[in-house]
Rosetta silent file (secondary structure, phi, psi, omega in degrees, C-alpha in Angstrom):
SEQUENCE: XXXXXXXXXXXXXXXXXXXXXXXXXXXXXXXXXXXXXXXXXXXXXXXXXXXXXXXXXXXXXXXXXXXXXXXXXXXXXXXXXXXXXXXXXXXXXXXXXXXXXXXXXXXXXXXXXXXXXXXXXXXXXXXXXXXXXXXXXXXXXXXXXXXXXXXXXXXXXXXXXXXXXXXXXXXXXXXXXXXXXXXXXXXXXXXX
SCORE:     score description
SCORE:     0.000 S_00000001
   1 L     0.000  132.579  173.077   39.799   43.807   -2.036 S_00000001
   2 L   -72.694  176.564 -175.156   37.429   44.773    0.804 S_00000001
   3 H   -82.104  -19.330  170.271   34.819   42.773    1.979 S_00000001
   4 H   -56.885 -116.723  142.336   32.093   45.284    0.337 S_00000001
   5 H    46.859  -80.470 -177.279   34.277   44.940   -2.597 S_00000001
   6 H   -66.645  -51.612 -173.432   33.987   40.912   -2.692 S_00000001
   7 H   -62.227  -27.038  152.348   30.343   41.206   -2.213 S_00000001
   8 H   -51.840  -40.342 -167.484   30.051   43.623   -5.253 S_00000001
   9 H   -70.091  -30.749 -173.117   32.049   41.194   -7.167 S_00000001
  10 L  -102.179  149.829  178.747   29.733   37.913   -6.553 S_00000001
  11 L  -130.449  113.387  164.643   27.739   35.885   -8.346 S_00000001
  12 L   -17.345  115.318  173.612   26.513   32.605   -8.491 S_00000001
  13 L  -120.218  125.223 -162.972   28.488   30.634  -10.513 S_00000001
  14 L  -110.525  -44.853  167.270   27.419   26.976  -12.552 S_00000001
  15 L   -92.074  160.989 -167.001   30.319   26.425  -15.114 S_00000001
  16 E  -150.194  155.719  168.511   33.998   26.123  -13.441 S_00000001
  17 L   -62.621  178.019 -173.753   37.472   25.517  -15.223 S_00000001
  18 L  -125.510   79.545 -178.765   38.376   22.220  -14.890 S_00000001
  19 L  -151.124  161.332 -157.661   41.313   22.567  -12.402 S_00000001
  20 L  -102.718  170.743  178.811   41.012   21.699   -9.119 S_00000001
  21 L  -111.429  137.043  140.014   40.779   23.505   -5.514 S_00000001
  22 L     4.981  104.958  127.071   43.270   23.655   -2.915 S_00000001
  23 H     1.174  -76.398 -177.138   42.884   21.639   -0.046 S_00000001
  24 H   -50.248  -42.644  167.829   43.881   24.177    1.913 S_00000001
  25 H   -62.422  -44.625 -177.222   41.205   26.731    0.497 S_00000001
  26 H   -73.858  -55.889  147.199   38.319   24.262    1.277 S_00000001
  27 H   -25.786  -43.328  160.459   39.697   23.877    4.720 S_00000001
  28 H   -74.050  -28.570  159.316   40.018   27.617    5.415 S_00000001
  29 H   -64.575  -35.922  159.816   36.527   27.771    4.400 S_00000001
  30 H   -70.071  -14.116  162.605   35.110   25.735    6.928 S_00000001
  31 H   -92.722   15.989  161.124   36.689   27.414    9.509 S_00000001
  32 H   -60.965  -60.326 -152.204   35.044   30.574    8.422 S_00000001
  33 H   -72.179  -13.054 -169.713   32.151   28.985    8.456 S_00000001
  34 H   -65.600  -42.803 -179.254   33.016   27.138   11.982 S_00000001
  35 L   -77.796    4.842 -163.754   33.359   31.187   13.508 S_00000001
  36 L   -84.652 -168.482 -159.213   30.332   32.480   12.143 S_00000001
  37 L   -90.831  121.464  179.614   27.151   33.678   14.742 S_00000001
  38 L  -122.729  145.699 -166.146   25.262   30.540   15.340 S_00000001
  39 H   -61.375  143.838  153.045   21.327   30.601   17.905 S_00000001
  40 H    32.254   49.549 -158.548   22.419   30.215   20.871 S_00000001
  41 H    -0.829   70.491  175.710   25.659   29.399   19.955 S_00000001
  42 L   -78.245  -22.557  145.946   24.626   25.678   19.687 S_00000001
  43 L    72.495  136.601 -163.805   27.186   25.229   16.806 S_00000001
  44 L  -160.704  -19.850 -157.522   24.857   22.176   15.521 S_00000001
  45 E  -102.136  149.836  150.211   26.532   22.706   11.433 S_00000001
  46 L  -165.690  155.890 -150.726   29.492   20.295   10.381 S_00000001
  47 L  -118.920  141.722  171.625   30.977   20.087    7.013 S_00000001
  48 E   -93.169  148.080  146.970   32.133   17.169    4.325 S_00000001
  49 E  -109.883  104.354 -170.110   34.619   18.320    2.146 S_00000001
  50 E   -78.175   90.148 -162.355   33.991   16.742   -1.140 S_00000001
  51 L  -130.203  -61.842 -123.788   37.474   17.377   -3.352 S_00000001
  52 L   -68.211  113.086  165.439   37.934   13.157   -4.728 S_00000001
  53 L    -7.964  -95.097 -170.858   37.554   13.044   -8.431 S_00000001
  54 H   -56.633    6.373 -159.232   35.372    9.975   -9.028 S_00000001
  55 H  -119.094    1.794 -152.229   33.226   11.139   -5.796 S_00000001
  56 H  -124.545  -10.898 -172.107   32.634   14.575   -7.051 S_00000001
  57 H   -79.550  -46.519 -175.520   30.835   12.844  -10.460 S_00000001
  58 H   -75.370  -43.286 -172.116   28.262   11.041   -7.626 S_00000001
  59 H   -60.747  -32.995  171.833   27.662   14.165   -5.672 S_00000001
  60 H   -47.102  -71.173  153.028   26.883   15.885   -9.035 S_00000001
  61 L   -25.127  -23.260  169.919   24.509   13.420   -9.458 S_00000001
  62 L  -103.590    8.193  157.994   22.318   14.129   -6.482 S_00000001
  63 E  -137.578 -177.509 -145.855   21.416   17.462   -7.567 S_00000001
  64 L  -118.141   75.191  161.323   18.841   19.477   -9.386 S_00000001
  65 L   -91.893  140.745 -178.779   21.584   21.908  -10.526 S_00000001
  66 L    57.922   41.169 -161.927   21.202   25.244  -12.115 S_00000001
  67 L   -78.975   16.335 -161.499   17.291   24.103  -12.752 S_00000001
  68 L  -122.648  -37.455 -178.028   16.128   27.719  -13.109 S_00000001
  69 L  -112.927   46.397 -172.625   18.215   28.294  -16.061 S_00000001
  70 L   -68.512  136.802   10.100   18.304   24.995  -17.915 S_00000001
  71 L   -83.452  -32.851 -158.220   19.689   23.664  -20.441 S_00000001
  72 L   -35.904  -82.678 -176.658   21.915   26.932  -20.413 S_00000001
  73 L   -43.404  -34.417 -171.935   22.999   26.978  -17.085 S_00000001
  74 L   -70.994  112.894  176.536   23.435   22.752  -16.693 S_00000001
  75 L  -116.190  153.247 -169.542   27.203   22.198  -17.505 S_00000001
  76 L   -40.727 -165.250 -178.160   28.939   19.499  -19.188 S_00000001
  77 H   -83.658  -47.871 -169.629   31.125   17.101  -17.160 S_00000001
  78 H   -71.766    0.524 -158.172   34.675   19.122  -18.023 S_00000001
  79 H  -138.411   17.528  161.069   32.902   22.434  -16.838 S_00000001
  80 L   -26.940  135.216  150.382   31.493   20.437  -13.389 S_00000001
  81 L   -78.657  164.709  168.187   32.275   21.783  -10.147 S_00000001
  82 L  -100.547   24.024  178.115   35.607   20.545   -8.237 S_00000001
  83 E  -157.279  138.493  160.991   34.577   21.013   -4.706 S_00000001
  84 E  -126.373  134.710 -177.480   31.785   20.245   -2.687 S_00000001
  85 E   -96.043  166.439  135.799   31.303   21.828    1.183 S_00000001
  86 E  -111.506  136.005  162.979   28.090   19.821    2.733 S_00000001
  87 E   -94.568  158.565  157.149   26.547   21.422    5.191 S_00000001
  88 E  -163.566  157.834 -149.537   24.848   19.448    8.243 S_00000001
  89 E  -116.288  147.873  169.437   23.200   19.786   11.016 S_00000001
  90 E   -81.417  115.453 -153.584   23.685   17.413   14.178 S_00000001
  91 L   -86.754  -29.745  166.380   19.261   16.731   14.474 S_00000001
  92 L   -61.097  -21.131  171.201   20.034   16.571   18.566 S_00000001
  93 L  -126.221    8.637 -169.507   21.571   19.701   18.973 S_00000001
  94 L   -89.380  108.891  174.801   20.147   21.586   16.092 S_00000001
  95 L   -76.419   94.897 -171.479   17.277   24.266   17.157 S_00000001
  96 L   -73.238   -0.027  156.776   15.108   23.482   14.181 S_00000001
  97 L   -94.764   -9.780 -172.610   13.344   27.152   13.633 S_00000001
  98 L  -102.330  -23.220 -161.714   17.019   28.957   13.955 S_00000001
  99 H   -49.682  -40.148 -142.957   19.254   25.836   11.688 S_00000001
 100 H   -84.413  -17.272  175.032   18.302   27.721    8.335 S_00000001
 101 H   -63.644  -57.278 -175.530   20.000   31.095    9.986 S_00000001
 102 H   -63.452  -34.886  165.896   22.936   29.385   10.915 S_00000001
 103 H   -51.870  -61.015 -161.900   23.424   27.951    7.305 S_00000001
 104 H   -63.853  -23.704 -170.877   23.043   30.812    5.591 S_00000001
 105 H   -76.552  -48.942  172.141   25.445   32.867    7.963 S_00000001
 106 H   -67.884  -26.769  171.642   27.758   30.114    7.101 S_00000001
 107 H   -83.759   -5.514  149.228   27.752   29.503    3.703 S_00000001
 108 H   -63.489  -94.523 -161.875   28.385   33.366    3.240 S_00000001
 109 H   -12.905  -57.222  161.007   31.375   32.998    4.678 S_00000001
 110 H   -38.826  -61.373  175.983   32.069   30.507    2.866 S_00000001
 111 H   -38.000  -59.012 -157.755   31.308   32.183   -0.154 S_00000001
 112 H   -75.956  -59.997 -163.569   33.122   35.978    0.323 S_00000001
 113 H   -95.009   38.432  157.542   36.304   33.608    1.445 S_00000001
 114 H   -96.305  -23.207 -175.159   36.307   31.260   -1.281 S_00000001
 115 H   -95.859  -50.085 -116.242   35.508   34.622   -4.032 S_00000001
 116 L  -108.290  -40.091 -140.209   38.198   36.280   -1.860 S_00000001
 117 L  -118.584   -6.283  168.357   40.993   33.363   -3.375 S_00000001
 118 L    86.145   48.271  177.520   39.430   33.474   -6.981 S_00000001
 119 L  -134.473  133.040  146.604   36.674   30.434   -6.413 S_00000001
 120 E  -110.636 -144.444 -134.705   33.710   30.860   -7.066 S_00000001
 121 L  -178.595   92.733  149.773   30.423   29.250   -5.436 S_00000001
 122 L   -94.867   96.166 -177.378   26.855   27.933   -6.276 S_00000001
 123 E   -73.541  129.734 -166.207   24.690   26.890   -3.387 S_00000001
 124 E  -119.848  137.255  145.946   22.367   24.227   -4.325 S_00000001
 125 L  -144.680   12.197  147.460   19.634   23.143   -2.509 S_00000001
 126 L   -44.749   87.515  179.152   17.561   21.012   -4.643 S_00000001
 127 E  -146.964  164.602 -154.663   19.158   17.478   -3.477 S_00000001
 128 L  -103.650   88.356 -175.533   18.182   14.233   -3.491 S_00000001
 129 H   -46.627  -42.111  175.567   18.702   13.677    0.364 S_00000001
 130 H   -76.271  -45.115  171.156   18.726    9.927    0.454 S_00000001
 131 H   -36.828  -53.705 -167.055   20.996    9.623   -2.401 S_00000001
 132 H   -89.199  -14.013 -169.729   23.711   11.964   -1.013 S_00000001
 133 H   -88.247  -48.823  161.091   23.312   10.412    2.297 S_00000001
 134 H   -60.544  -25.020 -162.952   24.340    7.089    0.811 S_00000001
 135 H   -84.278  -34.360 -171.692   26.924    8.468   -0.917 S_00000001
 136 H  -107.591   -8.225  154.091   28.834    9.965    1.467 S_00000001
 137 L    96.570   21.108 -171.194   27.917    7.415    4.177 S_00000001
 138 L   -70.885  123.775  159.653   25.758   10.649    6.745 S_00000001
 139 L   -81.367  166.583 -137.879   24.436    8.394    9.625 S_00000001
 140 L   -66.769  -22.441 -159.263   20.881    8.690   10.395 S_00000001
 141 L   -99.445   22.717  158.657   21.590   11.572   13.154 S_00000001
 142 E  -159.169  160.358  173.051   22.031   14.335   10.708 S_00000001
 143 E  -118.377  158.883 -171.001   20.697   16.403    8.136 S_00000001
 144 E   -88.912  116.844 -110.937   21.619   17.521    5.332 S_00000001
 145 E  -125.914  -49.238 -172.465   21.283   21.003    5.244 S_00000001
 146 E   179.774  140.731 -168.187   22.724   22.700    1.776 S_00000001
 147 E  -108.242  158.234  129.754   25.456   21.749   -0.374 S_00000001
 148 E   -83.507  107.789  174.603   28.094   24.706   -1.884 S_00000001
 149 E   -92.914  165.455 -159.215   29.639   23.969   -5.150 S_00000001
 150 E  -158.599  146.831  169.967   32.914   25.307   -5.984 S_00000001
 151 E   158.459  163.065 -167.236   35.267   25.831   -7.975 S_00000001
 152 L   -77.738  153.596 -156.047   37.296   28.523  -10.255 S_00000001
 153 E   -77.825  131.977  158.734   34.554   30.415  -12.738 S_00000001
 154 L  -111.641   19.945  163.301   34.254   29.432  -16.215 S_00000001
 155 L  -164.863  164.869  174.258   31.934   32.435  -16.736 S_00000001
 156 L  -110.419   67.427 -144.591   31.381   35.866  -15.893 S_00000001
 157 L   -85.211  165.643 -157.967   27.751   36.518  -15.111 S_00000001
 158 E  -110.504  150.201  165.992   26.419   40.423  -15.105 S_00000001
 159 E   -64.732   85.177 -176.937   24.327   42.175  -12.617 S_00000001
 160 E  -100.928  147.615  174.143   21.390   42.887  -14.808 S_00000001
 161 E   -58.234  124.613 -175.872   18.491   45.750  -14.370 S_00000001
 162 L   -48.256  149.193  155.759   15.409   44.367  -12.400 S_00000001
 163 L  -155.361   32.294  160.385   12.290   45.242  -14.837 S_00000001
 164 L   121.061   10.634 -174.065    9.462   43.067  -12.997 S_00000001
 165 L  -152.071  138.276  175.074   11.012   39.336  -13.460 S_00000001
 166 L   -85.725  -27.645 -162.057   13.839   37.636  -11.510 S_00000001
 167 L   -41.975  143.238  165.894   14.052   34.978  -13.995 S_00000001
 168 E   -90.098  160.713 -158.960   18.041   34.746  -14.677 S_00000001
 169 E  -156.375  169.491 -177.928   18.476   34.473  -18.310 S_00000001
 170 E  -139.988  117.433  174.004   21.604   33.636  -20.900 S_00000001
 171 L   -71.157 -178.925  178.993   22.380   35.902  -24.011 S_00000001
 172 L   -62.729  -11.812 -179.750   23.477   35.212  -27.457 S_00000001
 173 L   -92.743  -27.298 -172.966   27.089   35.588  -26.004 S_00000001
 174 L    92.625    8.308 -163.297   26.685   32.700  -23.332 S_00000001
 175 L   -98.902  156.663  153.065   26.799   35.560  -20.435 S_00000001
 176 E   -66.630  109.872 -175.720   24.575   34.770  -17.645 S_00000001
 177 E  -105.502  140.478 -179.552   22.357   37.684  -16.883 S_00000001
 178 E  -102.210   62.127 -170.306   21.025   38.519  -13.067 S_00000001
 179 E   -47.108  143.430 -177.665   18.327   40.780  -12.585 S_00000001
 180 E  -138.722  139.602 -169.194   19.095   42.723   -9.289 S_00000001
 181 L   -86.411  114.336  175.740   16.595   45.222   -7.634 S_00000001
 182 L   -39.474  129.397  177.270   17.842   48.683   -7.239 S_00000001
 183 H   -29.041  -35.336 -150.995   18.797   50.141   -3.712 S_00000001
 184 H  -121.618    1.662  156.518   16.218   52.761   -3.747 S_00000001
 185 H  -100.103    2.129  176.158   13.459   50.154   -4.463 S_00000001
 186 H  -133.062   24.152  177.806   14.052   48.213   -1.484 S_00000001
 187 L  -120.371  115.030  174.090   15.924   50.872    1.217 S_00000001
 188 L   -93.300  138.333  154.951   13.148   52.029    3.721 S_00000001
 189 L  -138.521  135.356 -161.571   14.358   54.596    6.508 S_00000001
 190 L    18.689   19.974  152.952   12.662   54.285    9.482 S_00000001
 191 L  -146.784  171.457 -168.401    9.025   53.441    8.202 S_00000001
 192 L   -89.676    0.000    0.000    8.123   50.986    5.352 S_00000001
């Protein structure tokens, strides 16, 4: 699959099988995310990899997941994700108007090569910052930046036509629906 290709294929995903991810797969993802274009190549991001069973129930706990499409979207303990990436930023070497660039360039990465291996990938960033900071034991000299849940999809959500509302929505079926805005309402060439 190409990388145009993966990026057709993804979608935010909130229920997951209940089988676990690869080591190895969470690992190749952070060193995606380790090459990607960072300001002034300050490289200021460094990542937890959350895979322990009983630890993945507490992390779970410290976020406002799938809040837009609730109750639908909030899934049961068996349908949970089984990976957590954390992102964080070192607050001394971190260029605080550029950090939110470097996240996002990384957790795409993340994303296309975790979706590349048949994972999928909800980035949450509703979190209860003190909470997860205890949990996982972050000393005081970083922040936490954005967490990426993971794990193999236990749904297939659809691409749906924009018609004036973003809201994501869940049919009578259980599919997830996306509104997405068509290319020719938001592709400009060379004036707006």
């Amino acid at each position: 699959m190409s990388i145009y290709e993966t990026i057709l294929k993804r979608r935010t995903i909130r229920r997951f099988q209940n089988k676990a991810v690869p080591y190895e797969l969470l690992e190749k993802c952070v060193d995606a995310a380790r090459l990607a274009p960072s300001a002034k190549n300050q490289q200021s991001l460094e990542y937890i990899i959350v895979d322990d069973e009983p630890l993945l129930a507490r992390v779970f706990d410290t976020l406002r997941f799938a809040g837009s499409i609730k109750p639908a979207g909030y899934p049961p303990p068996e349908q949970r994700p089984k990976a957590y990436i954390v992102i964080l930023a070192k607050k001394e070497i971190t260029l605080k108007e550029w950090v939110k660039y470097d996240v996002g360039l990384a957790a795409e990465n993340m994303i296309l090569v975790a979706l590349e291996e048949g994972v999928g990938s909800c980035c949450v960033g509703l979190i209860n910052i003190k909470k997860l900071s205890q949990v996982l034991n972050i000393p005081d000299d970083y922040t936490i930046e954005l967490v990426l849940a993971l794990g193999y999809p236990d749904e297939q959500p659809v691409v749906a036509e924009f018609s004036g509302a973003t809201r994501i929505w869940e049919d009578k079926d259980a599919v997830i629906h996306v509104p997405k805005r068509r290319l020719t309402e938001i592709l400009h060439r060379n004036k707006s």
